[in-house]
C-alpha positions in Angstrom: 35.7 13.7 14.1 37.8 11.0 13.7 39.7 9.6 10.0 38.6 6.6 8.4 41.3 3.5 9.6 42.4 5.4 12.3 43.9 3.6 14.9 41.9 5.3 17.4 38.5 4.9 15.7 37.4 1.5 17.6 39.1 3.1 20.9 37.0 6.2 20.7 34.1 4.2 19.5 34.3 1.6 23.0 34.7 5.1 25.3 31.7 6.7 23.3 29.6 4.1 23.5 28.3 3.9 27.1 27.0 7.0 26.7 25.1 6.1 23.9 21.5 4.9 24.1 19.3 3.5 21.4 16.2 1.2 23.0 16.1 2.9 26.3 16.4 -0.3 28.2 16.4 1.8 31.4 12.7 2.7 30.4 9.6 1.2 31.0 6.7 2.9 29.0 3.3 1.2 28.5 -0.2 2.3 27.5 -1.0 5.9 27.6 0.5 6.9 30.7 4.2 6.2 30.6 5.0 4.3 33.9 8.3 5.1 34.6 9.8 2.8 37.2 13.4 4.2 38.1 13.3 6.9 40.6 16.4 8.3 38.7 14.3 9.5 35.5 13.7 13.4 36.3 9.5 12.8 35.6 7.4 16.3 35.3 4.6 17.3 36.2 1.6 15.4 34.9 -1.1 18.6 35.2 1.3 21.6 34.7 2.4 23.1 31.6 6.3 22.8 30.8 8.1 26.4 31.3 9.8 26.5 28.4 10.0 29.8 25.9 8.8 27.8 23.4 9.2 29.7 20.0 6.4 28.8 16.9 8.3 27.7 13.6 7.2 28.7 10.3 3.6 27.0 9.6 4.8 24.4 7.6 7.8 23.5 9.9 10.6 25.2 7.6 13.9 23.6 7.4 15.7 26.4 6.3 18.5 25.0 4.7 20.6 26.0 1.7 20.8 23.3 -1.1 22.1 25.5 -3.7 25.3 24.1 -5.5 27.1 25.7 -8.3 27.7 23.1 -11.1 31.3 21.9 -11.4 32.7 23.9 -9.2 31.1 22.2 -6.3 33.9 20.8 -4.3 34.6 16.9 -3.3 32.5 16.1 -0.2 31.7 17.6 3.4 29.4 20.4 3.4 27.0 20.0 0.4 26.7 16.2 0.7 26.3 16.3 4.5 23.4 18.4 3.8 22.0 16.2 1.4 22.4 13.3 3.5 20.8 14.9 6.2 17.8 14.4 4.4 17.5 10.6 4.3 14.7 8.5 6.0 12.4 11.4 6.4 9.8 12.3 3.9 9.4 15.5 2.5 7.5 17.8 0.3 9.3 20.4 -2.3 8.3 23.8 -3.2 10.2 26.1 -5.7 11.9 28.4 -4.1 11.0 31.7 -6.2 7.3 30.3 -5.2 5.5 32.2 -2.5 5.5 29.9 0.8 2.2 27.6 0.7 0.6 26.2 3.7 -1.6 22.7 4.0 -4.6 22.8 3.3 -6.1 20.0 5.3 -9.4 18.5 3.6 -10.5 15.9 6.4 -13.4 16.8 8.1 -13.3 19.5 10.7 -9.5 20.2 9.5 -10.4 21.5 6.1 -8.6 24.5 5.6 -7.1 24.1 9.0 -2.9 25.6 8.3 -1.3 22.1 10.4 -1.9 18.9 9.1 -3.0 15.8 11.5 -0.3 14.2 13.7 0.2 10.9 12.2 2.4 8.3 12.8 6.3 8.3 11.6 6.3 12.4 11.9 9.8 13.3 12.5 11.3 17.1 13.9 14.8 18.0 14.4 14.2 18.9 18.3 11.5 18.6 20.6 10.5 22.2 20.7 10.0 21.8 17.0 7.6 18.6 17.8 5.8 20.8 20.7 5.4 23.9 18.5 3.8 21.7 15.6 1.0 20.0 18.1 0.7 23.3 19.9 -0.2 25.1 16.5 -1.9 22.1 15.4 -4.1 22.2 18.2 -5.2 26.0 18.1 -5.8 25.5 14.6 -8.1 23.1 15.5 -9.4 25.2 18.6 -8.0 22.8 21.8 -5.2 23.3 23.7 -2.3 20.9 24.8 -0.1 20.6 28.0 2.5 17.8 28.8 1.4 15.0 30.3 4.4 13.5 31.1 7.9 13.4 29.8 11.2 11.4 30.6 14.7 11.9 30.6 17.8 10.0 30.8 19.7 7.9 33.9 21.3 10.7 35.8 21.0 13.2 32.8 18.7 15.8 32.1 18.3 15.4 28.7 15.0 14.1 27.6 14.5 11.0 26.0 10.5 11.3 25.4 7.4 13.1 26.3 3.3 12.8 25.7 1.8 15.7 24.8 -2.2 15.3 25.6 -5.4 17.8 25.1 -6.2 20.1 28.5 -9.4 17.9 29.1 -7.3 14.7 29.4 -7.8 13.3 32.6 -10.3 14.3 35.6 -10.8 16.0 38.6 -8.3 14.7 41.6 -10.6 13.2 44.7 -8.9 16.3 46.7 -10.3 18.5 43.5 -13.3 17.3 43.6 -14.5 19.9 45.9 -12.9 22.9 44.4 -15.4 26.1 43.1 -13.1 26.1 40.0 -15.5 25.3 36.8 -14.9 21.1 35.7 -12.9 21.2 32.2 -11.3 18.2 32.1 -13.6 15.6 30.1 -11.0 12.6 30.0 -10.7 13.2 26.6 -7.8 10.8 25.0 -6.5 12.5 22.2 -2.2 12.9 22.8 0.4 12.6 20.7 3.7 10.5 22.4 7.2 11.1 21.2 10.3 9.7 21.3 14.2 10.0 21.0 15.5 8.5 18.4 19.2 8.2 17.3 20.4 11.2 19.4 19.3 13.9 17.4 15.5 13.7 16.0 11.9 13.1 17.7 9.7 10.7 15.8 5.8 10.7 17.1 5.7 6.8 18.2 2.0 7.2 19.1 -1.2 9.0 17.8 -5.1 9.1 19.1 -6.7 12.3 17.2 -10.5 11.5 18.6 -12.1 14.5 21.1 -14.7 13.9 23.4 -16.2 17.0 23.9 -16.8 20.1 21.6 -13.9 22.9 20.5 -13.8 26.1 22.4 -11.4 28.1 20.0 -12.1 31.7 22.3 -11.3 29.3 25.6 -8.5 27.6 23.7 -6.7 31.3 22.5 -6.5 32.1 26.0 -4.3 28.7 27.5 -1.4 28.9 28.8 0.2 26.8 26.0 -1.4 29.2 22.9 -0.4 32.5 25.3 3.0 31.3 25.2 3.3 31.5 21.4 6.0 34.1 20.0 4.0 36.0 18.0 7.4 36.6 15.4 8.3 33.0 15.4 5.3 32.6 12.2 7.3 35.0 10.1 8.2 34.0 6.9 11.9 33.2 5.9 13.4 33.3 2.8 16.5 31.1 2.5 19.3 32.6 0.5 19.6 32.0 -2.8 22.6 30.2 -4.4 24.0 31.9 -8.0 23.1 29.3 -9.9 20.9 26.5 -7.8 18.5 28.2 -6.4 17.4 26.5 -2.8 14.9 24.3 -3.0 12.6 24.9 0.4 11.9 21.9 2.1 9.0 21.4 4.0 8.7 17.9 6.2 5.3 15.7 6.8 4.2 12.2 6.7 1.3 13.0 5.9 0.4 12.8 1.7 -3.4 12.4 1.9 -4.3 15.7 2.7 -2.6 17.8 0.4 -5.1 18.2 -2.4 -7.2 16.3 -4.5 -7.0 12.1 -4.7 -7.6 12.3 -0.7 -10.2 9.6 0.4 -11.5 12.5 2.4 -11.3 14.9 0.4 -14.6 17.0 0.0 -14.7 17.5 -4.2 -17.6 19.8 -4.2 -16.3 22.2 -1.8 -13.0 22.5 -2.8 -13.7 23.1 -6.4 -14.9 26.3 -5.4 -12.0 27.6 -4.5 -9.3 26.0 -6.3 -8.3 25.6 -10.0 -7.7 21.7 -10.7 -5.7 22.7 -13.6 -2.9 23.9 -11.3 -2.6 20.5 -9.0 -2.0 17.1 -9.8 -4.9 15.1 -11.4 -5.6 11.8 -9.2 -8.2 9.9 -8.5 -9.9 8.7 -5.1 -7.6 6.8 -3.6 -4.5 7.6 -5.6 -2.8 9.4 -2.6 -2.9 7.1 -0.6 -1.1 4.4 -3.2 1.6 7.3 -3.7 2.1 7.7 0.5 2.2 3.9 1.1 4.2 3.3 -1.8 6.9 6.1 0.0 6.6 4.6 3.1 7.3 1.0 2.0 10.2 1.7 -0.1 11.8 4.1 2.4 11.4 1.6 5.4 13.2 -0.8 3.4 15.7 1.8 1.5 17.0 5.2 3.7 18.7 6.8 1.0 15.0 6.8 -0.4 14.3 10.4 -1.3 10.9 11.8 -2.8 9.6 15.6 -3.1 6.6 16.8 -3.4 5.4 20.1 -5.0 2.8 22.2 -3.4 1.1 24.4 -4.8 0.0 28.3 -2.6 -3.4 26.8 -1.8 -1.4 23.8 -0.4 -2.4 20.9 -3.4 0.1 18.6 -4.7 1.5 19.8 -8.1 4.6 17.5 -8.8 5.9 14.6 -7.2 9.5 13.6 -7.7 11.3 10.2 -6.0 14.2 8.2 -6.4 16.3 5.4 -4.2 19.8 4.9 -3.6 20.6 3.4 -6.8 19.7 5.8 -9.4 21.4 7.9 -7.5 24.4 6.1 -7.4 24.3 5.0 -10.8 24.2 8.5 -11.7 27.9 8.6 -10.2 29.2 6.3 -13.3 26.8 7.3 -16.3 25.9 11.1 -15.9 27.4 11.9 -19.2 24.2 11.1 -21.3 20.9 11.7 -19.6 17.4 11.4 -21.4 14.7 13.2 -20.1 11.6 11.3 -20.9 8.5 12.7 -21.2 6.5 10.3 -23.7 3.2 9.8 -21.1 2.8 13.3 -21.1 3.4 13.7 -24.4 0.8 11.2 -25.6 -1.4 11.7 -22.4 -1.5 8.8 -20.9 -3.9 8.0 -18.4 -0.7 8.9 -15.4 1.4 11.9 -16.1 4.8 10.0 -15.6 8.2 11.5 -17.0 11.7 9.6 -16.2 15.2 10.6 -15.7 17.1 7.7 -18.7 20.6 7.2 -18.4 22.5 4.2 -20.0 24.5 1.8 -18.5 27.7 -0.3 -19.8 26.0 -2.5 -21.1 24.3 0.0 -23.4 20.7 -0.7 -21.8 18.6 2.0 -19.7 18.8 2.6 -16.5 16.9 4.6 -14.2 18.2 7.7 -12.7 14.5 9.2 -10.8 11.3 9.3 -12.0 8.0 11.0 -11.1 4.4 12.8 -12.0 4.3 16.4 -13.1 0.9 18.9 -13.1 1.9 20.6 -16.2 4.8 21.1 -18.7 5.2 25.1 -17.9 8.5 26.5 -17.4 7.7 26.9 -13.5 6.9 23.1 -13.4 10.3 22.4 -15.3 12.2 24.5 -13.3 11.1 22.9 -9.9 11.7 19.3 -11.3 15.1 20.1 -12.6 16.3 21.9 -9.1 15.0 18.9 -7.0 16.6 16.5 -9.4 20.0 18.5 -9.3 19.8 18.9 -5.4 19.4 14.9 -5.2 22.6 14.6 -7.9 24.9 16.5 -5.4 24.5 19.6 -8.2 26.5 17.5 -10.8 25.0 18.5 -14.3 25.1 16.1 -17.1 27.0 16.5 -19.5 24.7 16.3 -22.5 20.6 15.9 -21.8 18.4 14.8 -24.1 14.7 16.3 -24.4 11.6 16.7 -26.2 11.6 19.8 -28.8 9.9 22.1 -26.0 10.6 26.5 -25.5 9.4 25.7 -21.8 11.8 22.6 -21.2 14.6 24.2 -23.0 14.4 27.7 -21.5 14.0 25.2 -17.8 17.1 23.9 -18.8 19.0 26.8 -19.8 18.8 28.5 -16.7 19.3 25.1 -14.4 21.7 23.3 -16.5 23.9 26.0 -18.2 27.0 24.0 -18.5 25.4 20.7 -20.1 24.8 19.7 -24.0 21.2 20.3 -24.2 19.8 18.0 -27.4 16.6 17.1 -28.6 15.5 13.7 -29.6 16.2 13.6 -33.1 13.5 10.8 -33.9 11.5 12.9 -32.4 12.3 15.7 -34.6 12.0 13.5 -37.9 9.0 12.3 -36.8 7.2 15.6 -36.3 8.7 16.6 -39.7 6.9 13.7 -41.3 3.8 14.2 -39.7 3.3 17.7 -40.4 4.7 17.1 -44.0 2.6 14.0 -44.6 0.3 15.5 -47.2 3.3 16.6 -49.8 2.4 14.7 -53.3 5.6 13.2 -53.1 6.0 12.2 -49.4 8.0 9.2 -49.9 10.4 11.5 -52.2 10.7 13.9 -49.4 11.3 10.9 -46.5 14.4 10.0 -48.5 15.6 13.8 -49.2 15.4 14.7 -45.2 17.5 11.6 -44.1 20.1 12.1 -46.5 20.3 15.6 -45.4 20.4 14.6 -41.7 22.9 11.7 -42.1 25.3 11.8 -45.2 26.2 15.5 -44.1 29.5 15.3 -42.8 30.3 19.1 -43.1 27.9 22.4 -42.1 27.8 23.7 -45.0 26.6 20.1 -47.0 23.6 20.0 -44.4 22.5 23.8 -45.0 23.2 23.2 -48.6 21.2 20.2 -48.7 18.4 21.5 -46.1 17.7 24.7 -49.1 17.8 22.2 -51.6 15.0 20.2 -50.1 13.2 23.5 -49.5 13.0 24.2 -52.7 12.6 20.9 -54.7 9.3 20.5 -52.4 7.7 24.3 -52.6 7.6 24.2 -48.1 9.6 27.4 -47.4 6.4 28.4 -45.4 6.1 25.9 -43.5 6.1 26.7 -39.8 6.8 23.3 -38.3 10.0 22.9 -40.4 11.2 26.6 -39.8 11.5 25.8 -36.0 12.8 22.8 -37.0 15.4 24.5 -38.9 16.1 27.1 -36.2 16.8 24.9 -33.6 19.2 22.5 -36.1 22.0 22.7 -33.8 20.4 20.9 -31.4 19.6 17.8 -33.0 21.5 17.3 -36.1 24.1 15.4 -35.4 26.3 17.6 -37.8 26.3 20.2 -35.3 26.8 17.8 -32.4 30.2 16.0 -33.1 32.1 17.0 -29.9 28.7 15.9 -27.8 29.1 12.4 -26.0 25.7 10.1 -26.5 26.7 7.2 -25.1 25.7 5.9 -28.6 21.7 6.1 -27.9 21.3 6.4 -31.9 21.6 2.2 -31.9 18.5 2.4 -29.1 15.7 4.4 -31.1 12.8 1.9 -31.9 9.8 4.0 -31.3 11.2 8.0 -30.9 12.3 7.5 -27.6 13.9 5.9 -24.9 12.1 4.4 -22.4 12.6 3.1 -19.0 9.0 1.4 -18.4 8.7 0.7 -22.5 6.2 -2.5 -22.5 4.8 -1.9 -19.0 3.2 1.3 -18.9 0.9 2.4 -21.4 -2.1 5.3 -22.0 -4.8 3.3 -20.2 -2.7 2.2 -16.9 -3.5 3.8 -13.6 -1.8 4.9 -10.9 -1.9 2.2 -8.6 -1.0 -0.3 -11.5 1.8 1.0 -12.4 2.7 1.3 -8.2 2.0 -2.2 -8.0 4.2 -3.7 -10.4 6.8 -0.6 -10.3 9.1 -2.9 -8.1 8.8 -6.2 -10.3 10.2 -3.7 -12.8 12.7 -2.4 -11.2 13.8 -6.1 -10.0 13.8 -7.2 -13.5 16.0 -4.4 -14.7 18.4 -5.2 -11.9 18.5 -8.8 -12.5 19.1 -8.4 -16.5 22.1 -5.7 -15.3 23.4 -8.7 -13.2 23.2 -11.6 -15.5 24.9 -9.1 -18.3 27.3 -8.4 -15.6 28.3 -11.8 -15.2 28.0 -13.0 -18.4 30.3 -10.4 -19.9 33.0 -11.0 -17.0 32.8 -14.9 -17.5 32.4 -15.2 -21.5 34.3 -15.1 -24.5 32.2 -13.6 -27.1 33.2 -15.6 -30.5 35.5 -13.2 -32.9 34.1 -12.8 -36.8 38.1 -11.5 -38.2 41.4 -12.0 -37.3 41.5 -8.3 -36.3 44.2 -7.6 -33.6 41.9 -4.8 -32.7 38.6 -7.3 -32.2 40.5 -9.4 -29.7 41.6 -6.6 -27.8 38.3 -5.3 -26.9 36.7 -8.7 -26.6 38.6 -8.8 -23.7 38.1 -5.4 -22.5 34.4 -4.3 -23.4 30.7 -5.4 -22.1 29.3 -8.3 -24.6 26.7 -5.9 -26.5 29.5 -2.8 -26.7 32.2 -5.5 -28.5 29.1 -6.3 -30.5 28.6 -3.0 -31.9 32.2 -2.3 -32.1 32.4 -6.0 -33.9 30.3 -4.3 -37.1 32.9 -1.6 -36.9 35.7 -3.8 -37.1 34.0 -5.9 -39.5 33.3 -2.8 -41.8 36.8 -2.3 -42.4 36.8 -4.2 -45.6 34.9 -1.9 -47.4 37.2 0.9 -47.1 39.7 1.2 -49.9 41.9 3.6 -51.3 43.6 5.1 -48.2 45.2 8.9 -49.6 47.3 11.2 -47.5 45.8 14.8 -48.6 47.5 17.2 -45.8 50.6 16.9 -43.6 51.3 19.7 -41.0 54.5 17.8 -39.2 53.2 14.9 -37.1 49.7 15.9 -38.0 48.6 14.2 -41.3 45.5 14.5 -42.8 44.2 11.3 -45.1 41.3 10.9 -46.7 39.5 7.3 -47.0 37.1 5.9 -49.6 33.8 3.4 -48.1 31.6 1.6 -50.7 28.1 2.6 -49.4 26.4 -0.1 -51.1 27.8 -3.7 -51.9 25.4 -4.2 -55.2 25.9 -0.9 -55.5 29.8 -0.3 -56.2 29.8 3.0 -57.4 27.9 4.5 -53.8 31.0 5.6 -52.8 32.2 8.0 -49.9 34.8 9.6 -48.4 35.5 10.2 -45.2 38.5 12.9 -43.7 40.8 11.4 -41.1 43.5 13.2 -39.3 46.3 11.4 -37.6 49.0 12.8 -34.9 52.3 10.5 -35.3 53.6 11.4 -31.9 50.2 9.9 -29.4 48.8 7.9 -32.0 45.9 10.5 -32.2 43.3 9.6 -34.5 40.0 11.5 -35.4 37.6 10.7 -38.1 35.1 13.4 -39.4 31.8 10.7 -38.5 32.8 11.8 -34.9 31.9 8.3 -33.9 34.1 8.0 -30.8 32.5 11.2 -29.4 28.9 9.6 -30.4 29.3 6.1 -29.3 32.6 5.7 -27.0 34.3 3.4 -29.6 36.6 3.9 -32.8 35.1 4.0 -36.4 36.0 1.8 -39.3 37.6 4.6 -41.1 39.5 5.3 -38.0 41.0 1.7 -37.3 42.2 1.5 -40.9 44.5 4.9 -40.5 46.0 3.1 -37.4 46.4 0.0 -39.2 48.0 2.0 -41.6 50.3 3.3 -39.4 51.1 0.0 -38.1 49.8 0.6 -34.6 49.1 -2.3 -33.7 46.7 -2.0 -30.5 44.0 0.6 -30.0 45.5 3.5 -27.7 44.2 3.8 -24.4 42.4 7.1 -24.9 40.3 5.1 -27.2 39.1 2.8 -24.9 35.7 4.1 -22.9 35.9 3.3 -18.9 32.1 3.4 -19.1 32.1 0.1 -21.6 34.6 -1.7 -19.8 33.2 -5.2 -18.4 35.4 -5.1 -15.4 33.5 -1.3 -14.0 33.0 -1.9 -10.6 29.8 0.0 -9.7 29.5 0.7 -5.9 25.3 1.5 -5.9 25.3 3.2 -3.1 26.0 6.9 -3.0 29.9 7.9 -1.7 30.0 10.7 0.9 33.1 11.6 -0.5 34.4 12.0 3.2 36.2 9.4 5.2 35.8 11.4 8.2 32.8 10.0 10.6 31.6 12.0 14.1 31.8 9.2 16.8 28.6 10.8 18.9 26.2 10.7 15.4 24.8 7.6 15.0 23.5 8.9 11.8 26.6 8.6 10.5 27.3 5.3 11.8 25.0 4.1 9.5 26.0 6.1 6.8 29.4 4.7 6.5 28.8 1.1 7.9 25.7 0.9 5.2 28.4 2.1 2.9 31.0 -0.6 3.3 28.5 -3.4 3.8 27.5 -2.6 0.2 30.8 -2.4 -1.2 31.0 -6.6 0.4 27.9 -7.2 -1.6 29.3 -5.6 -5.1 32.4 -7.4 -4.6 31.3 -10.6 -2.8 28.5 -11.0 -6.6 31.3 -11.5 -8.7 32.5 -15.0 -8.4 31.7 -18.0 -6.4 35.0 -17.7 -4.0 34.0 -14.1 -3.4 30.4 -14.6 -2.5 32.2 -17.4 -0.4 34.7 -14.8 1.7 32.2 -12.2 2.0 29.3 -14.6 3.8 31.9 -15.7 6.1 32.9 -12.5 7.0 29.7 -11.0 7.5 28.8 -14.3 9.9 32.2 -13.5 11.9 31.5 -10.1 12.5 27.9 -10.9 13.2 29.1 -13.4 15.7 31.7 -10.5 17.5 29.1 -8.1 18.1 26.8 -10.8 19.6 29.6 -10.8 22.5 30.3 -7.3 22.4 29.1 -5.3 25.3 26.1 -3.0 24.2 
């Protein structure tokens, strides 16, 4: 290991590197049969079996590892983010970890209800017994059985570089065979499955032929040498340990999509319907797996920190699919104190069960932080889905989510989130209220009653005061909707939430909701439309982000007052923040009548008065302040700075009282400021790289590369410097020995 900057770092790198081999340029390998050309490459046998004790994984090739974080006590870097990173540019499928271990159910032909999937191309492992184990199982599934055709190692080393793994009928008799008494087996048959080395530490399966010429013998097949040599205890079952408040999420790893339940263009419908219950796996249609699994494999070619996870279910059908790319992830990093969990297609059962993951970025737009399909809105569903989503987050909770008004959700969150603000939508909640109400006789009376009791109470006891009122003017103290309502009040009236940050998500409520894919996806759009134009969205989201970027670092938005306090912040905040803060700043003329009511030393307590109403002068209000003299402390009883991340109009006249004549620091949001420099791509949070990984290589090169981009989209100049040092270290390399 080796410190970031270290002066040894490019020494170590130079005496590393001729060890170091990605392209195998010392080996020739064509066609089916390798042909390996330098004597030096330790070749085995072509017709014997490999004598290796080769123990059998868990049938769904298991990685065992422990993804459980605690919350906020997870520590900066190293262990939990290695193990995270470890996970990118492979695909994977999820299961719940209190869920009993499912295997694949493989409809495709003869494979249906086969335990291995088929080979296909892109499959990864961790080692090359794992690789052998999988075709070796695979294969007596199946009722064949495998040897090693031929396998190849490196110049003057005995490690192996690759290997081709082919069915025991491969081949023919030799001419000095030919006249042997032993029975003829071999058929020529081409089936195989070639892997490869790649960056040091993981086989990938480079080629695939799956085709048999000659009928299975599963009772010849049991007794081969390559099935004999299977460790009978190597199937067992392991249960990874389970963290005390994440559990693990059990990950098991295929490239394969197709198979795992309905949607499959192979799938038989009639015959698994018999023995499966649709209602507990994802509903797609023909075709639809394959959009999701070439979707995956597009994006993650492109993107490595592409993660998605997949939810089986014990038969071995997809349940719940969960994916998300390097910059939600990142993005997450900067905005994770306000997160909406968006469930409105399942809500209103659209045509593709799609939820989002909603944060909001400084410019006061959403952003998206993961997204996916869920079976069902259970508490088990729930549970999985907020696990993955943690495990991808590094286990950083948000600090205040955002839901429908749901027992299963909330009960989901309770137990994965514990430290987070959880709050329902409250135009959701109104909205429900309305409906259910919407026969009173006087349902416009009503309307007006329940907003006055949700927003003009400042105080508890006004909104529980008001709330019986309302009860009782209307006669609807038995009504059920509105007692859970009322029950779960301190979770979505904003009374009860002043201390809660919401990145001011009240000014962003047009239709109950906030939505990510709001004008794209609607009830009747299908699977594959919504894959097909999922990346113009995405590009247009990014391109708005930039140009608001931009034009908040390179404009000077035109000031309404000769506020000390606007110009400030005009030079401080993104365009559409100064905006809303603008209105505040602007509101300040209608408060009047400033009264000091309470002083406790440098704590002093005023109380302000706000005309409600211009035609109206008599709609008065008024509105506590209290004011610390010795940091220039100032906290109104709206709570707006908590709320939104900017000061209130009651607020900015006590300091103008005070004659303080700029807004403290304290009361100026990072997460508004114009000049946030957002690195999307996620930080290690370890400057330390291993020299013999190339994994890491990437990692951190992909890193800093990035952090060029960010910086070199700022200006002109910059974009300038960072193109001409990208083509001078392009240039050096070119030169540099391999």
């Amino acid at each position: 290991m080796i410190e970031e900057g270290s002066q040894n770092s490019e020494q170590l790198l130079e005496e590393e590197g001729d060890d170091l081999e990605f392209d195998s340029n010392d080996l020739e390998i064509e066609g089916d049969d390798p042909g390996i050309e330098d004597n030096d490459l330790g070749i085995e046998d072509n017709n014997l079996e490999q004598d290796n004790d080769l123990g059998i994984e868990d049938n769904n090739l298991e990685q065992d590892k422990n993804l459980g974080i605690e919350g906020h006590d997870l520590p900066e870097g190293n262990d939990l983010e290695d193990n995270c990173e470890q996970l990118f540019d492979v695909e994977y499928h999820v299961l719940e970890n209190n869920r009993d271990d499912a295997t694949l159910e493989v409809q495709n032909g003869d494979f249906l209800g086969k335990d291995y999937p088929p080979p296909v191309l892109g499959m990864e492992f961790e080692s090359y017994d794992d690789a052998y184990n999988y075709y070796n199982c695979y294969a007596k599934d199946l009722g064949f059985a495998i040897r090693v055709k031929s396998s190849w190692t490196k110049r003057n080393s005995k490690e192996k570089r690759g290997a081709v793994l082919c069915c025991n009928c491969e081949g023919f008799k030799t001419s000095k065979e030919a006249h042997s008494r032993r029975k003829e087996t071999r058929t020529g048959c081409l089936a195989m499955l070639r892997l490869r080395l790649v960056e040091s530490n993981r086989w990938r399966v480079d080629e695939v032929k799956l085709e048999h010429n000659h009928l299975f013998d599963p009772a010849r097949a049991q007794n081969s040498k390559s099935h004999k040599k299977m460790d009978a205890g190597a199937k067992r079952k392991v249960e990874p340990t389970v963290d005390v408040e994440v559990r693990t999420i059990k990950l098991y790893r295929t490239a394969a999509v197709d198979p795992l339940g309905y949607g499959s263009t192979n799938s038989n419908e009639g015959e698994s319907s018999q023995h499966v219950d649709r209602s507990k796996r994802l509903k797609l249609k023909k075709g639809d797996a394959h959009i999701i699994h070439d979707y995956f494999c597009k994006v993650q070619l492109r993107n490595p920190n592409f993660f998605y996870l997949m939810d089986l279910n014990d038969e071995g059908f997809l349940r719940n699919v969960f994916w998300i790319d390097y910059r939600s992830r990142a993005a997450y990093g900067y905005f994770s104190d306000v997160v909406i969990f968006d469930t409105t297609c399942l809500l209103n059962k659209y045509e593709i069960p799609l939820f989002a993951f909603v944060g909001i970025n400084q410019h006061g737009q959403p952003i998206l932080l993961g997204c996916g399909l869920l079976v069902d809105e259970t508490l088990e569903t729930y549970i999985w889905l907020f696990r993955a989503w943690l495990t991808c987050m590094l286990g950083r909770p948000p600090q205040t989510i955002i839901t429908e008004q749901c027992k299963a959700m909330q009960s989901a969150i309770a137990e994965v989130f514990p430290r987070a603000h959880h709050r329902f939508c409250l135009s959701r909640v109104v909205h429900r209220i309305f409906d259910n109400l919407g026969t009173l006789p006087d349902y416009e009376g009503f309307q007006r009653t329940l907003n006055v009791a949700i927003h003009d109470s400042l105080k508890v006891d006004e909104f529980e005061m008001a709330w019986e009122d309302m009860i009782q003017r209307f006669g609807i103290a038995d009504n059920e909707c509105l007692r859970a309502c009322y029950e779960d009040r301190e979770r979505w009236a904003p009374v009860y939430s002043k201390d809660t940050c919401f990145a001011g998500i009240s000014t962003l409520l047009k239709d109950g909701s906030i939505r990510f894919f709001n004008g794209y996806v609607n009830q009747q759009t299908t699977l594959k439309e919504f894959f097909d134009m999922n990346e113009i969205i995405l590009q247009k989201k990014y391109q708005k982000e930039a140009l608001d970027d931009f034009e908040s670092r390179h404009s000077s938005p035109i000031l309404r007052t000769g506020s000390f306090y606007e110009l400030q912040l005009s030079r401080v905040y993104t365009n559409e923040i100064f905006k809303r803060f603008q209105d505040e700043v602007q509101m300040m003329s209608s408060c009047f009548s400033i009264t000091q009511v309470h002083a406790n030393g440098p704590l002093i307590t005023y109380m302000i008065k706000e005309r409600q109403d211009e035609e109206n002068l008599r709609d008065i209000k008024n509105f506590e302040v209290m004011y610390d003299k010795r940091g220039a402390e100032v906290r109104c009883i709206c709570s707006c700075f908590n709320s939104k991340g900017y000061l209130c109009r009651h607020a900015l006249c006590i300091l103008n009282y005070n004659g303080v004549e700029q807004i403290p620091p304290p009361y100026i949001s990072a997460r508004w400021r114009k000049d946030l420099k957002r690195l999307y791509v996620p930080d290690s949070g370890s400057n330390n790289i291993d020299v013999a990984n190339p994994v890491q290589w990437f990692d951190h090169l992909y890193r800093r590369a990035l952090q060029v981009v960010e910086e070199g989209m700022i200006s002109e100049d910059r974009y300038m410097v960072a193109w001409q040092a990208f083509k001078e270290s392009l240039n050096k390399m070119l030169f540099c020995p391999s």
